[in-house]
N, C-alpha and C positions, 0 to 999 in steps of 0.2 A: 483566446485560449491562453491557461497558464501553463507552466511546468512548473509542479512541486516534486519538492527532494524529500524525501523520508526515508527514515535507518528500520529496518524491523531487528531487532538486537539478536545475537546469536540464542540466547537462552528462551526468546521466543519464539525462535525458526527452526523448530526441531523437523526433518532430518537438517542436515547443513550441506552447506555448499549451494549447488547449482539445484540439486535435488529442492532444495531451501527456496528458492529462488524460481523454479518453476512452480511450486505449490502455492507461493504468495501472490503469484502473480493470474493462476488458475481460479483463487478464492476471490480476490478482487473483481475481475470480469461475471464469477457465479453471483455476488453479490450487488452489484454498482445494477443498478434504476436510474431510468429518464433523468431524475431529479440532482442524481449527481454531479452529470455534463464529463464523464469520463470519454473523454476522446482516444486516447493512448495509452500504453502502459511500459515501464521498462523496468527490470528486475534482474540482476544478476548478482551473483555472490560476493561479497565485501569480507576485510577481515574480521571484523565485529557485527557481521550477518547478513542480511540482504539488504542492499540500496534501492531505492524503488525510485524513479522519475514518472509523475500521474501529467499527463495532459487533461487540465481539467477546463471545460468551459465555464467561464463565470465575470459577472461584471466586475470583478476587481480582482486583488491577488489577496486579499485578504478571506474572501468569501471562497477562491477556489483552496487556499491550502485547509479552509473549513470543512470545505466537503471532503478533499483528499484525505483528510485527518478521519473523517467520521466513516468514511467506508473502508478504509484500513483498519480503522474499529471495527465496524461491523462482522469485516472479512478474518480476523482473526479471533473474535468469539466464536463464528460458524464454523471455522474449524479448531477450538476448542484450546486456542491457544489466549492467554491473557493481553490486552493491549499494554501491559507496563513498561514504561522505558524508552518509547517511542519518540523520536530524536525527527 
């Protein structure tokens, strides 16, 4: 299991704050499938938006911040928000 870091930028995390931060972290879990290997999740509010730590299962650390990239993707088109920016 890996731990990937990823920023969601404040202009991406509308409302903000912790409100921000629970929603990111709600769309992820609706989103994530067997195929991701999301074990854990942590999200809390940052000055420049939500910081996220994804526990991802995966043979390398390369392929887990793959998947953690792509379901972050996923998770914030379904909720209507743009993946731009993403740190």
């Amino acid at each position: 299991m890996f731990a990937v870091h990823l920023t969601v930028p404040a202009d991406a995390a509308s409302p903000s704050g912790e409100a921000a931060a629970v929603e990111v972290q709600a769309a992820l879990w609706a989103c994530a499938g067997p195929g991701d290997g999301l074990e854990h999740v942590r999200a809390r509010a940052v000055p420049d938006g939500v910081g996220l730590v994804l526990y991802v299962r995966a043979p390398d650390g390369t392929a887990a911040r793959s998947r953690a990239q792509g379901l972050l993707d996923r998770a914030l088109t379904a909720t209507g928000r743009l993946p731009s920016g993403l740190r």
